[in-house]
Jmol script that loads the backbone (N, CA, C; Angstrom):
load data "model"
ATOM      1  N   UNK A   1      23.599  20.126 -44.761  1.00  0.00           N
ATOM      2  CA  UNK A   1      24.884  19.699 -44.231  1.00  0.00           C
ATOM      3  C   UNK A   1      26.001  20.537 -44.847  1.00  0.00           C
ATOM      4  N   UNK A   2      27.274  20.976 -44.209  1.00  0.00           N
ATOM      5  CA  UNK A   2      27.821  21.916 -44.282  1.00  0.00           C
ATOM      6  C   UNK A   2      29.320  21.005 -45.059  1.00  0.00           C
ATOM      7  N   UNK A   3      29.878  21.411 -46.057  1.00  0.00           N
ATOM      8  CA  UNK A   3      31.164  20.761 -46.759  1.00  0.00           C
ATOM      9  C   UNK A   3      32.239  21.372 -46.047  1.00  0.00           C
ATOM     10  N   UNK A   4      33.508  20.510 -46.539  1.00  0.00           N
ATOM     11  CA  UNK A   4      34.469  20.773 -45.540  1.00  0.00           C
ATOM     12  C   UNK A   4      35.183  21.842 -46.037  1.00  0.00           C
ATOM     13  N   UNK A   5      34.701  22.470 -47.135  1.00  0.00           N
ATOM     14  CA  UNK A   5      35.253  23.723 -47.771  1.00  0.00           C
ATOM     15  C   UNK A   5      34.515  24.868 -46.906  1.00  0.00           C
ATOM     16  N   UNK A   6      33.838  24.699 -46.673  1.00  0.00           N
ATOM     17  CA  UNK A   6      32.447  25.734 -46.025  1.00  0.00           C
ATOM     18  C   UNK A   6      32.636  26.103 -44.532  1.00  0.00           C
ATOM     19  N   UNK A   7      33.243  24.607 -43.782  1.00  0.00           N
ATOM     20  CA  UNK A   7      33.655  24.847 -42.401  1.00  0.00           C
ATOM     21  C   UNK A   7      35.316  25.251 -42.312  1.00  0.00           C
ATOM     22  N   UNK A   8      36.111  24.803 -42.892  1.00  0.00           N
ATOM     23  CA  UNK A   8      37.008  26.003 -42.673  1.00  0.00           C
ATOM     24  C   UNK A   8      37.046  27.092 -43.298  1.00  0.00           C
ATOM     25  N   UNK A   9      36.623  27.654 -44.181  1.00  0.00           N
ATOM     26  CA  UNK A   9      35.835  28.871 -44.434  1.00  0.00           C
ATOM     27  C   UNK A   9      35.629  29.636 -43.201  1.00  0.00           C
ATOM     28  N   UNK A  10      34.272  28.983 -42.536  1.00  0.00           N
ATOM     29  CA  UNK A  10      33.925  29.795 -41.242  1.00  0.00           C
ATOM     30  C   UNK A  10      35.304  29.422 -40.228  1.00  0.00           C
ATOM     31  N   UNK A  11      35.979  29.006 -39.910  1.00  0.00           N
ATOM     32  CA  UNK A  11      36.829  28.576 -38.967  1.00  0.00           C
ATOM     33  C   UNK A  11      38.167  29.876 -39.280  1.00  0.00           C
ATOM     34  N   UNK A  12      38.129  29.516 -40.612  1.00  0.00           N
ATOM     35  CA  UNK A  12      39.407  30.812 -41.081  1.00  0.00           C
ATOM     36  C   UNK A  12      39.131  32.325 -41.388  1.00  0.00           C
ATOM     37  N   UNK A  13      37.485  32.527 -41.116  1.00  0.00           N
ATOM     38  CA  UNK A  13      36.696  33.792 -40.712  1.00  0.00           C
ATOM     39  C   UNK A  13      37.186  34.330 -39.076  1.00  0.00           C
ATOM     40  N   UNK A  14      36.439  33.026 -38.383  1.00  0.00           N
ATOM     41  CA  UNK A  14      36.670  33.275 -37.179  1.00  0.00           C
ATOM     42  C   UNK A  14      38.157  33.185 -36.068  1.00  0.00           C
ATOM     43  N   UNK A  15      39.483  32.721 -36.831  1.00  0.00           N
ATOM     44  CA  UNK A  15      40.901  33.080 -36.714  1.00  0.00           C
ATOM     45  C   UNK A  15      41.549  34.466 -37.143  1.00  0.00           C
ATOM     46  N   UNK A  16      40.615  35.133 -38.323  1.00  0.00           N
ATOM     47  CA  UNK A  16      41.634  36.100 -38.746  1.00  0.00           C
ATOM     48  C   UNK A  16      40.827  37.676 -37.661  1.00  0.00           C
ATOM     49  N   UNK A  17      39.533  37.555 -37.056  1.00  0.00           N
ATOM     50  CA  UNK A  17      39.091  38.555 -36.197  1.00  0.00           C
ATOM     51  C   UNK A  17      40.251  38.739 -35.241  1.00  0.00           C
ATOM     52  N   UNK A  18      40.844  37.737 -34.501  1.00  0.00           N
ATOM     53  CA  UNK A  18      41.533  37.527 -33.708  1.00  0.00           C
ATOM     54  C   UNK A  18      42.836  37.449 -34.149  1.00  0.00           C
ATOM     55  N   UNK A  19      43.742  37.149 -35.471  1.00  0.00           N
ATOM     56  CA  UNK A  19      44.922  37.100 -36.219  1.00  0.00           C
ATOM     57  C   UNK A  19      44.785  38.254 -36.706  1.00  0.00           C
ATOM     58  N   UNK A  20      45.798  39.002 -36.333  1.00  0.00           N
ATOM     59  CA  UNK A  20      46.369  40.338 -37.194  1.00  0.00           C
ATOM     60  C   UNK A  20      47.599  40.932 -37.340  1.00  0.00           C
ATOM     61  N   UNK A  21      48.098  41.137 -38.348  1.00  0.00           N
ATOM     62  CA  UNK A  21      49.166  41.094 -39.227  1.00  0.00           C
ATOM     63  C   UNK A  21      49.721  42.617 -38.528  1.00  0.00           C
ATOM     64  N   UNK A  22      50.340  43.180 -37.969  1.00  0.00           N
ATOM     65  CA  UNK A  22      50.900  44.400 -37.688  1.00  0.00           C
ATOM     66  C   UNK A  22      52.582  45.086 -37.829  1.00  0.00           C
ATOM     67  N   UNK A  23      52.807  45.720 -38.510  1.00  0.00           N
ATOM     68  CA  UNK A  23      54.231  45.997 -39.014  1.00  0.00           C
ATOM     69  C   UNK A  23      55.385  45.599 -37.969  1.00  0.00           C
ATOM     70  N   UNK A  24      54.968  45.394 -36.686  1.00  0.00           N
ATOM     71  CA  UNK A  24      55.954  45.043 -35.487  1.00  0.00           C
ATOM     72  C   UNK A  24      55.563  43.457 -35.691  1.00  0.00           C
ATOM     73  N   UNK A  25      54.935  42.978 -35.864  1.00  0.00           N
ATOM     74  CA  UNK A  25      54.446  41.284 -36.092  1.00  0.00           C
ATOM     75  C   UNK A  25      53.931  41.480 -37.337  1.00  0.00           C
ATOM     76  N   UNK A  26      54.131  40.690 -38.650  1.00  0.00           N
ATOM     77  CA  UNK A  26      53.452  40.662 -39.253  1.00  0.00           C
ATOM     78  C   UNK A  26      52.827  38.866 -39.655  1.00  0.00           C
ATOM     79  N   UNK A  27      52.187  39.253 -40.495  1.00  0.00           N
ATOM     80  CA  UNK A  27      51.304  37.265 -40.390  1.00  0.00           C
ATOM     81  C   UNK A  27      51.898  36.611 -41.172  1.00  0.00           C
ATOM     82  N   UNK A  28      52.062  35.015 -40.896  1.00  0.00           N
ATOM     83  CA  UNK A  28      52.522  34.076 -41.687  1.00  0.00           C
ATOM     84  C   UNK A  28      51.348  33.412 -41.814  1.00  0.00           C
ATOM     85  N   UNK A  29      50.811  33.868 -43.032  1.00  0.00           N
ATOM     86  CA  UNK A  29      49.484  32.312 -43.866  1.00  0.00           C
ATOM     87  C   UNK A  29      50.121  31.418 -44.232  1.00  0.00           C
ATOM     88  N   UNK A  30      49.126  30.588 -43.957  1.00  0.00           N
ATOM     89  CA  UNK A  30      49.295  28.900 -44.655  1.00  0.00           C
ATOM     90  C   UNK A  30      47.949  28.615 -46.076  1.00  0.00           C
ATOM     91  N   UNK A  31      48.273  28.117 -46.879  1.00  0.00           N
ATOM     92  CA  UNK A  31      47.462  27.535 -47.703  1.00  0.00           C
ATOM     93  C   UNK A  31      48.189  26.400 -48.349  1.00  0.00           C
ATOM     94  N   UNK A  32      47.041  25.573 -48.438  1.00  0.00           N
ATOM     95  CA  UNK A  32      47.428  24.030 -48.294  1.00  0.00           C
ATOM     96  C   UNK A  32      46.201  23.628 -49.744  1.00  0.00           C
ATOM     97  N   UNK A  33      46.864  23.031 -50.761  1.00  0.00           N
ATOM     98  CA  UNK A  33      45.711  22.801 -51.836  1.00  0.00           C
ATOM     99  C   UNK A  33      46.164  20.955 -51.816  1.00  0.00           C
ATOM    100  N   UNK A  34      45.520  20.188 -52.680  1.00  0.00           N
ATOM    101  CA  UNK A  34      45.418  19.119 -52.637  1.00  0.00           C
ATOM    102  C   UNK A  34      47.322  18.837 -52.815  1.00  0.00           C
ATOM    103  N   UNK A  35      47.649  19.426 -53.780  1.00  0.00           N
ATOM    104  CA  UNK A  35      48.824  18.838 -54.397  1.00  0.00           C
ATOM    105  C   UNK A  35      50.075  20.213 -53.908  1.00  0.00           C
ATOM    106  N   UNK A  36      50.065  21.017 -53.228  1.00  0.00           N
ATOM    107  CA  UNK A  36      51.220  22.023 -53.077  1.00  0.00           C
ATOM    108  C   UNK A  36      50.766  22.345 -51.279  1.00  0.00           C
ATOM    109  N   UNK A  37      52.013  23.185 -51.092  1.00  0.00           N
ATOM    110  CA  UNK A  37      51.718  23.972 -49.707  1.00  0.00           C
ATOM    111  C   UNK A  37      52.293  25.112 -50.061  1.00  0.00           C
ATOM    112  N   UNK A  38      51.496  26.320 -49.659  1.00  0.00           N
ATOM    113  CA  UNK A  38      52.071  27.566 -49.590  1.00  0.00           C
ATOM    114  C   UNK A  38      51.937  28.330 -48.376  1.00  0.00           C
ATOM    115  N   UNK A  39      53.096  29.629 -48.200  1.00  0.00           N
ATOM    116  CA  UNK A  39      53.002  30.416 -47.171  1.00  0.00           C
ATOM    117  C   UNK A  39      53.351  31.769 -47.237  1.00  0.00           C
ATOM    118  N   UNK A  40      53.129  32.754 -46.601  1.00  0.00           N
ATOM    119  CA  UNK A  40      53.176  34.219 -47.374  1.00  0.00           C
ATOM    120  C   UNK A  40      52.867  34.579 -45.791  1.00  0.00           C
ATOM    121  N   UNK A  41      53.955  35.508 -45.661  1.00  0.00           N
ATOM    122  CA  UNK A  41      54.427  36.455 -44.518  1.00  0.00           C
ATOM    123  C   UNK A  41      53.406  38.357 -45.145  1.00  0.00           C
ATOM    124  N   UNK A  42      52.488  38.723 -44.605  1.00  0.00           N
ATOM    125  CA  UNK A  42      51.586  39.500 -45.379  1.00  0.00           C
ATOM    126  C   UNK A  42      51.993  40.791 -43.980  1.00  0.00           C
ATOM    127  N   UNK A  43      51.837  42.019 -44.396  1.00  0.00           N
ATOM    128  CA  UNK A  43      51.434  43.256 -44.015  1.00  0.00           C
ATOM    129  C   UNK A  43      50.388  43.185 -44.102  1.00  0.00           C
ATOM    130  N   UNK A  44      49.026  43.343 -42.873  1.00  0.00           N
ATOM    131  CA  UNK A  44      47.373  43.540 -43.368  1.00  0.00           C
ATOM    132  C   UNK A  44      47.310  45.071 -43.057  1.00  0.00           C
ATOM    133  N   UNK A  45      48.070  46.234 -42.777  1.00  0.00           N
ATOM    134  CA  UNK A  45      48.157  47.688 -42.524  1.00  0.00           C
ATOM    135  C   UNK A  45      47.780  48.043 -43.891  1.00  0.00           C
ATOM    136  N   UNK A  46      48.808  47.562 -45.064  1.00  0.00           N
ATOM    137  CA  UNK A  46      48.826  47.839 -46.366  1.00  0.00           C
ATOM    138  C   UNK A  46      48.835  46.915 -47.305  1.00  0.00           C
ATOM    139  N   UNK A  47      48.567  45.638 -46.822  1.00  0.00           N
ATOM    140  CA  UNK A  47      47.260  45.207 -47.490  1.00  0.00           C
ATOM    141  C   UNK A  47      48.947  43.978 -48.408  1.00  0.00           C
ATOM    142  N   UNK A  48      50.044  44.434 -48.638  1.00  0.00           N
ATOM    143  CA  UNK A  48      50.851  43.588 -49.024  1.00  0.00           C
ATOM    144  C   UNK A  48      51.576  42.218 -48.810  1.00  0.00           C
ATOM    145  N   UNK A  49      51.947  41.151 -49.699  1.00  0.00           N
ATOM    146  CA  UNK A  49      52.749  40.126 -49.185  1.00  0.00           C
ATOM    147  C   UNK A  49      54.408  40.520 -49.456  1.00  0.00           C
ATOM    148  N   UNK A  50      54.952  40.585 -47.970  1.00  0.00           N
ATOM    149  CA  UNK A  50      56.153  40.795 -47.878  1.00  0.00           C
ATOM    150  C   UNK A  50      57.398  39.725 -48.900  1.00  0.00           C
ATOM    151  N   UNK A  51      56.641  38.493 -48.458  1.00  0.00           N
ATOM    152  CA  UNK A  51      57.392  37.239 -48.902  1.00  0.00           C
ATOM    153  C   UNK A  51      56.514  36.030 -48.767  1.00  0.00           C
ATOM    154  N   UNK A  52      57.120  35.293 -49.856  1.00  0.00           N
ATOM    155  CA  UNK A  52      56.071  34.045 -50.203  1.00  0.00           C
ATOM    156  C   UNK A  52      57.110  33.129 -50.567  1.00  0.00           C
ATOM    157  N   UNK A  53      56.884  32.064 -50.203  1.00  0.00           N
ATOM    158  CA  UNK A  53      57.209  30.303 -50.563  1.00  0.00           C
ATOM    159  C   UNK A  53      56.143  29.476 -50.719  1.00  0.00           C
ATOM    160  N   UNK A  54      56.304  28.316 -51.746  1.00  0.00           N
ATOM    161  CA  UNK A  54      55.434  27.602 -51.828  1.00  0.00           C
ATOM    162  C   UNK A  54      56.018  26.119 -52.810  1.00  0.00           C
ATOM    163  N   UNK A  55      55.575  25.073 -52.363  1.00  0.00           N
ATOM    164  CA  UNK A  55      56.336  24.055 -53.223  1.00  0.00           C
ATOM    165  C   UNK A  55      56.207  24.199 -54.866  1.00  0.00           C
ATOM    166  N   UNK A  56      55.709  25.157 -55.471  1.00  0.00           N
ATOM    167  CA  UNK A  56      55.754  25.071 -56.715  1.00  0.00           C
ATOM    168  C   UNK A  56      56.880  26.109 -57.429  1.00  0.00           C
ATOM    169  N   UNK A  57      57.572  26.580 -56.103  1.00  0.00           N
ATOM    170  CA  UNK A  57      58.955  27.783 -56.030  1.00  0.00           C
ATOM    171  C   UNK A  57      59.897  27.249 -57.210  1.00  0.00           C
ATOM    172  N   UNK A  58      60.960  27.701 -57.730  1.00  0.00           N
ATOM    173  CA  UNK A  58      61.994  26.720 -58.629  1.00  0.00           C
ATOM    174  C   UNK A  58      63.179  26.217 -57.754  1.00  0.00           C
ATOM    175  N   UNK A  59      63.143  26.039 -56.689  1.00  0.00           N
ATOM    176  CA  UNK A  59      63.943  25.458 -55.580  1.00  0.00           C
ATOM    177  C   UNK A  59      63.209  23.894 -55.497  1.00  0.00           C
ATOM    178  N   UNK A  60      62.066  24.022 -55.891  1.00  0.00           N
ATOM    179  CA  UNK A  60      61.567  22.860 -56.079  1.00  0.00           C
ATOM    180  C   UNK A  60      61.167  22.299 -57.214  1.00  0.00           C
ATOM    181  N   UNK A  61      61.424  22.541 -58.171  1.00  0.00           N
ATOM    182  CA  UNK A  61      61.727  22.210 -59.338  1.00  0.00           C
ATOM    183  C   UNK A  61      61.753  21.035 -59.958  1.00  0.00           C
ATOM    184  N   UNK A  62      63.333  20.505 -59.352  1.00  0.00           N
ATOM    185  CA  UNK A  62      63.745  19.336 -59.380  1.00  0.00           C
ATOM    186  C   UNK A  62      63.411  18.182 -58.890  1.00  0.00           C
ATOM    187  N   UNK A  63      62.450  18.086 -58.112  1.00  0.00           N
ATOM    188  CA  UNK A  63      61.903  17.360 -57.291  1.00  0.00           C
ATOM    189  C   UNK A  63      60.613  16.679 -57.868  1.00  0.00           C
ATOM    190  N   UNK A  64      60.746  15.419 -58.526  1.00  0.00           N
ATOM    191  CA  UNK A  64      59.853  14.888 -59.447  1.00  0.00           C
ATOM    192  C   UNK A  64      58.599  14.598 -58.404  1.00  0.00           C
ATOM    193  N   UNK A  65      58.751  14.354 -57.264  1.00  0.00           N
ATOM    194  CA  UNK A  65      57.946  13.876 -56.394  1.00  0.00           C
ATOM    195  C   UNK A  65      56.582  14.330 -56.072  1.00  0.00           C
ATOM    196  N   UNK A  66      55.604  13.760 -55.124  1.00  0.00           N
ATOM    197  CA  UNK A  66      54.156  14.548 -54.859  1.00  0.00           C
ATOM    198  C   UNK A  66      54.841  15.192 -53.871  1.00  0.00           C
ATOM    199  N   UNK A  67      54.129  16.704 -53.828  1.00  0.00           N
ATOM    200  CA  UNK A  67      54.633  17.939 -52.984  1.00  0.00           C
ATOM    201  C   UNK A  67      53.449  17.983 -52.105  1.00  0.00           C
ATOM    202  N   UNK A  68      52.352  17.429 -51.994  1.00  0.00           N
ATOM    203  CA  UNK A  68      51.342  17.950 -51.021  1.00  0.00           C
ATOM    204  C   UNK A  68      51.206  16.493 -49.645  1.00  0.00           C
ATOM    205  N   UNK A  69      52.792  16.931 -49.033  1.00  0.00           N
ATOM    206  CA  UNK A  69      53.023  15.537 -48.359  1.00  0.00           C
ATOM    207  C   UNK A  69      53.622  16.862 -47.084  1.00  0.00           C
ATOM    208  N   UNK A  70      54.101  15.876 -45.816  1.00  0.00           N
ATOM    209  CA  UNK A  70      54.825  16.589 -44.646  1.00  0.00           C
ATOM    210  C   UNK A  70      56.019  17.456 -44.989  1.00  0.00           C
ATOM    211  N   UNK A  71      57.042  16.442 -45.544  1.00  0.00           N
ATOM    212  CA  UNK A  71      58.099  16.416 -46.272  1.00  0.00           C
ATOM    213  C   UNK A  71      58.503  17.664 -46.966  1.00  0.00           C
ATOM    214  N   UNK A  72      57.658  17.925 -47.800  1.00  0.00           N
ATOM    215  CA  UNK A  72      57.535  19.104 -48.346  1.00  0.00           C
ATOM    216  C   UNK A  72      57.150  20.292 -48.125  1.00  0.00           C
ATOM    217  N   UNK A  73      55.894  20.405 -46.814  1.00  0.00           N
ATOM    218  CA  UNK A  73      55.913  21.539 -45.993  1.00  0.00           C
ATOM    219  C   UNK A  73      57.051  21.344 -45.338  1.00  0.00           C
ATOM    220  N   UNK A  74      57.756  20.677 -44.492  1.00  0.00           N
ATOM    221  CA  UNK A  74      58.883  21.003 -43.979  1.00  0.00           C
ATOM    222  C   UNK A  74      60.132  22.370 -44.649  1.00  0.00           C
ATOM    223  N   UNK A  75      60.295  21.714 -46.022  1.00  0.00           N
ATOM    224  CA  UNK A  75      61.196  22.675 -47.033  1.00  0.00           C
ATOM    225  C   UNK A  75      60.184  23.959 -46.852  1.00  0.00           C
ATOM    226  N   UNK A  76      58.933  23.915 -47.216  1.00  0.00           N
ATOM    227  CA  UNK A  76      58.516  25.630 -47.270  1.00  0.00           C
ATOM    228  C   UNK A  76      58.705  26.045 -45.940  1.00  0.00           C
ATOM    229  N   UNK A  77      58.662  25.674 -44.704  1.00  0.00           N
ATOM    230  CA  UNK A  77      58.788  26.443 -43.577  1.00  0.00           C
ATOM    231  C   UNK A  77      60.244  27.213 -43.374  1.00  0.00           C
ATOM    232  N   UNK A  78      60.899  26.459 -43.592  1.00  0.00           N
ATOM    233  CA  UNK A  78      62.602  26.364 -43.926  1.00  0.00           C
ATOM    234  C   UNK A  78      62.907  27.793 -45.015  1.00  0.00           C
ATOM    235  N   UNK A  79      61.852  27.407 -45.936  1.00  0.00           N
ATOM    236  CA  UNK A  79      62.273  28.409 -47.247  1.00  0.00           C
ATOM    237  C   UNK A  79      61.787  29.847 -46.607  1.00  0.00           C
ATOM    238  N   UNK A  80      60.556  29.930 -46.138  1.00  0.00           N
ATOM    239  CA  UNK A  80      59.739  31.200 -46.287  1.00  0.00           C
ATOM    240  C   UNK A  80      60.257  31.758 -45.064  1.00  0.00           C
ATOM    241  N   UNK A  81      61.293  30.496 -43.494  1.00  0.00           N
ATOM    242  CA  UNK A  81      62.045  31.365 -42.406  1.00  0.00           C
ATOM    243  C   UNK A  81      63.146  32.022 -42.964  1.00  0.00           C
ATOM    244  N   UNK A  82      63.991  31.682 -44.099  1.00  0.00           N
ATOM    245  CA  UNK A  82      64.966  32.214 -44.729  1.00  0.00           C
ATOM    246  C   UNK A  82      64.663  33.175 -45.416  1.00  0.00           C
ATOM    247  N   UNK A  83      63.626  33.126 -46.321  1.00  0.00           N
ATOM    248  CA  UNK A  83      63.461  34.310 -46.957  1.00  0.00           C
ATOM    249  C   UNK A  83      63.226  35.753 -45.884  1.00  0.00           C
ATOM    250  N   UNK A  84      62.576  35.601 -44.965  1.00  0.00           N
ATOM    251  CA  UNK A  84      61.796  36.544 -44.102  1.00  0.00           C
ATOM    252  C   UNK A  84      63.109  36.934 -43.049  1.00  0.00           C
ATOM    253  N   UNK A  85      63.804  35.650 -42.683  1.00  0.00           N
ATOM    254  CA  UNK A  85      65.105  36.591 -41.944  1.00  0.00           C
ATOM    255  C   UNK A  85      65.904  37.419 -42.957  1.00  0.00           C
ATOM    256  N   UNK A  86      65.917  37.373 -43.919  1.00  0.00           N
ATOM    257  CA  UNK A  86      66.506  37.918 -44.895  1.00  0.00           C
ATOM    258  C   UNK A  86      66.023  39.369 -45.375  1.00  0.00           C
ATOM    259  N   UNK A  87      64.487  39.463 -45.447  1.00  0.00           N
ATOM    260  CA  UNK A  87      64.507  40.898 -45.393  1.00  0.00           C
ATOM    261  C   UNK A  87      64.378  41.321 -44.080  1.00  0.00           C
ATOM    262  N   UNK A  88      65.026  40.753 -42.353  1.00  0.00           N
ATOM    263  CA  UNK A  88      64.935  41.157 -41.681  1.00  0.00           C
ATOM    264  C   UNK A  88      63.567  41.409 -40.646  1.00  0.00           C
ATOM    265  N   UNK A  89      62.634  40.128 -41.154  1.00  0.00           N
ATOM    266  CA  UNK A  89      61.618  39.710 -40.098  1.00  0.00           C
ATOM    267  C   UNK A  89      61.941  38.515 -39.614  1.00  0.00           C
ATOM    268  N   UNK A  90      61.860  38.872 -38.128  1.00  0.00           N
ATOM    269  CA  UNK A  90      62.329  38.337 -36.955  1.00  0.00           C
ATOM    270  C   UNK A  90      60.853  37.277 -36.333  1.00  0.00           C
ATOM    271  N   UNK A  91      59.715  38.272 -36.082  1.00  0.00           N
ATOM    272  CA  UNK A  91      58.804  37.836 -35.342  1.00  0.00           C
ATOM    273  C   UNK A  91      57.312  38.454 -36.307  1.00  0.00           C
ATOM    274  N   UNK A  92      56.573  37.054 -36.345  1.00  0.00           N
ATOM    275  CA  UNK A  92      55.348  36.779 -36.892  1.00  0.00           C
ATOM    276  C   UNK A  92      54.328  36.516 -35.943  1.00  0.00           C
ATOM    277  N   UNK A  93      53.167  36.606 -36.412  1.00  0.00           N
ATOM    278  CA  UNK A  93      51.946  35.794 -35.930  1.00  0.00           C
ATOM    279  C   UNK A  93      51.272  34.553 -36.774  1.00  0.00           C
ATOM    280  N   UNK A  94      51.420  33.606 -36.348  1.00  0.00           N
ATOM    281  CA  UNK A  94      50.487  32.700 -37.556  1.00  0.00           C
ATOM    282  C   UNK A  94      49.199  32.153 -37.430  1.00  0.00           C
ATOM    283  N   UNK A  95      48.632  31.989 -38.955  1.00  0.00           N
ATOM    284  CA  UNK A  95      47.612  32.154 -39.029  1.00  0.00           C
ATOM    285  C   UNK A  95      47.807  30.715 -40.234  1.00  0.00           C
ATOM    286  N   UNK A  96      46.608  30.001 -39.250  1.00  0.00           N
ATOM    287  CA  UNK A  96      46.504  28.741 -39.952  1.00  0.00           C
ATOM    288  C   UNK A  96      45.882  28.735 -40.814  1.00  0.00           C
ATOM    289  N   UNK A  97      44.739  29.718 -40.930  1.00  0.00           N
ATOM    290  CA  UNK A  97      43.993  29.153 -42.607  1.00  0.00           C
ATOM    291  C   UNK A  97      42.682  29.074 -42.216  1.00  0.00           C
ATOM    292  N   UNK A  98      42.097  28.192 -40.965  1.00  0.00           N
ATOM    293  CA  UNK A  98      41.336  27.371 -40.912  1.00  0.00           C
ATOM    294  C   UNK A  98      41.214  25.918 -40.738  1.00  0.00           C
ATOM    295  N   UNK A  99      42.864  25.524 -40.829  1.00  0.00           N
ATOM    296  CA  UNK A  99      43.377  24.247 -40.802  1.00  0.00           C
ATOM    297  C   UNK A  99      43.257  23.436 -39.778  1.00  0.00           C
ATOM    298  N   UNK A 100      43.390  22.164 -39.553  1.00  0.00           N
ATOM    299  CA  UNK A 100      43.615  22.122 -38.202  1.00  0.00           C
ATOM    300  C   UNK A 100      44.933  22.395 -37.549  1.00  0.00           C
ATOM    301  N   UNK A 101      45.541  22.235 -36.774  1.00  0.00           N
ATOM    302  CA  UNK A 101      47.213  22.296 -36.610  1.00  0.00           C
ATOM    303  C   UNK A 101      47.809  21.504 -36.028  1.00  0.00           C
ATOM    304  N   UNK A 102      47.967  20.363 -37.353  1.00  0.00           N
ATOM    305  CA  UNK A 102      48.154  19.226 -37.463  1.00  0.00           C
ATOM    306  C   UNK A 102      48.482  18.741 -38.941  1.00  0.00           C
ATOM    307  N   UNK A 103      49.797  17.415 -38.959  1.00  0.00           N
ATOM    308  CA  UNK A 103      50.324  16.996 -40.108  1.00  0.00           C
ATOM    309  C   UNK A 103      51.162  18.316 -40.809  1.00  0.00           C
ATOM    310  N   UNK A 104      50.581  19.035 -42.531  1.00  0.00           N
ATOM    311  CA  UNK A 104      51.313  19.625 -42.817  1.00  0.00           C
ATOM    312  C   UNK A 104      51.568  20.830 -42.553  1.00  0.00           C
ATOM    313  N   UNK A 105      50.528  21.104 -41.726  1.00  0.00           N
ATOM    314  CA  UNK A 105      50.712  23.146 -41.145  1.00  0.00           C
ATOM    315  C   UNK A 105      51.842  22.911 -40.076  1.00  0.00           C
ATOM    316  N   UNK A 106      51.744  22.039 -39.326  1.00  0.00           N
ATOM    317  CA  UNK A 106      52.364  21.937 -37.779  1.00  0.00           C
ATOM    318  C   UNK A 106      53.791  21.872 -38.544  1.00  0.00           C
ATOM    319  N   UNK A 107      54.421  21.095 -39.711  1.00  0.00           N
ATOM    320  CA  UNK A 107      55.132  20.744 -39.802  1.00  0.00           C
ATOM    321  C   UNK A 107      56.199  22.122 -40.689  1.00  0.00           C
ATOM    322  N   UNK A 108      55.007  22.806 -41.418  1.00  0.00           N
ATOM    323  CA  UNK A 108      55.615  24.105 -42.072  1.00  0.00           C
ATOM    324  C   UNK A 108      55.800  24.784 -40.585  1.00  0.00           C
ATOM    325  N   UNK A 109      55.085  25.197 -39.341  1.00  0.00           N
ATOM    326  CA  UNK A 109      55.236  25.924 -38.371  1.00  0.00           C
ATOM    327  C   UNK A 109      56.365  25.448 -37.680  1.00  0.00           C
ATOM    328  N   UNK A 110      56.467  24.204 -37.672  1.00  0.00           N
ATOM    329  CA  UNK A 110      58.044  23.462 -36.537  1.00  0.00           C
ATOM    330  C   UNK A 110      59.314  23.974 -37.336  1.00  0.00           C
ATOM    331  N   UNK A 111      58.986  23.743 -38.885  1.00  0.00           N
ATOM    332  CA  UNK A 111      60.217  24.299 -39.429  1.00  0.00           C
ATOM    333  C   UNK A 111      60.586  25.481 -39.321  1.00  0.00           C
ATOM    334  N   UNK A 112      59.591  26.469 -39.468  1.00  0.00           N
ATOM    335  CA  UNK A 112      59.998  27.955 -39.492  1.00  0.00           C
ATOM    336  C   UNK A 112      60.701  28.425 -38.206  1.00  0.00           C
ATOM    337  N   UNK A 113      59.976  27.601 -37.257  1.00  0.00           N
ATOM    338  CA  UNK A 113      60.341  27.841 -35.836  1.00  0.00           C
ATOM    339  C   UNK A 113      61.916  27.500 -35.709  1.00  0.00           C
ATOM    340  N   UNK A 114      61.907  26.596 -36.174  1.00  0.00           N
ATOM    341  CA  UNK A 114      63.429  25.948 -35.907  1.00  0.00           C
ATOM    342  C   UNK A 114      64.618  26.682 -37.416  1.00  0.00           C
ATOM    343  N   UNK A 115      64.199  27.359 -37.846  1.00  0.00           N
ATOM    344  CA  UNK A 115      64.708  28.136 -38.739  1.00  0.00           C
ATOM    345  C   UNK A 115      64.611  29.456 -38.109  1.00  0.00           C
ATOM    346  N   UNK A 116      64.570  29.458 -37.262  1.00  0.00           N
ATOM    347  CA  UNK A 116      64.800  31.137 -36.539  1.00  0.00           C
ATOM    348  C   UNK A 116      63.395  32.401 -36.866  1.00  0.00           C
ATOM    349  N   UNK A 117      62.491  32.045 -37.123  1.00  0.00           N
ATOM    350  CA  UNK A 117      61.239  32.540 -37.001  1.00  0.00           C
ATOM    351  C   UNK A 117      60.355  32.641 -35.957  1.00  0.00           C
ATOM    352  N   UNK A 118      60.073  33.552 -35.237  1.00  0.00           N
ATOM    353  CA  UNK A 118      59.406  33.778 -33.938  1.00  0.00           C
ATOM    354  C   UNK A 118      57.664  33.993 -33.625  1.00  0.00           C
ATOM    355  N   UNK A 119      57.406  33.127 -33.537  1.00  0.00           N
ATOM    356  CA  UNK A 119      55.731  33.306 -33.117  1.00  0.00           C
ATOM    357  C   UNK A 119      55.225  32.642 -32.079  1.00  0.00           C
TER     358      UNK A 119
END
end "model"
wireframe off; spacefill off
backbone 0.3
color backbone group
């Protein structure tokens, strides 16, 4: 029997054949651990992360609260569309992970979207 680490594994194998990061689009990952959410806008040409947010940023700092909630992907979608219009990326491709797309991915993706991020 296959663990649920193992099937999105294969699931986030079989998204990135088809997800690709290209200097005219480049990719927005998601990674999602028990207790944080992170996201990273990546070049896969040269292999770099342009820009990264993640609730453990010092923008979040202050925030005594549990971070691996909706709530809190909301702020990283918000953070990582600001950072990325900022060095002047407009339009992404995203790439869920393996996730489903649903609860906190959907909710980092609605934000970015609505923060002026294009995918």
């Amino acid at each position: 029997m296959e663990s649920k680490k193992e099937g999105r594994q294969r699931r986030r194998v079989r998204i990135r054949k088809k997800v690709y990061g290209t200097p005219e689009r480049l990719r927005l990952s998601v990674y999602k651990s028990l207790n944080n959410t992170y996201a990273q806008v990546i070049d896969d040409l040269k292999g770099h992360t342009i820009v990264s947010a993640s609730s453990i940023d010092k923008e979040f700092r202050d925030d005594k609260s549990h971070k691996g909630n909706i709530h809190t992907a909301k702020k990283v979608g918000q953070l990582i569309a600001a950072k990325a219009i900022g060095k002047g990326i407009k339009k992404v491709v995203f790439d869920r992970g393996g996730y489903l797309y649903h609860g906190r991915v959907k909710a980092l993706a609605d934000a970015a979207r609505e923060a002026g991020l294009e995918f």
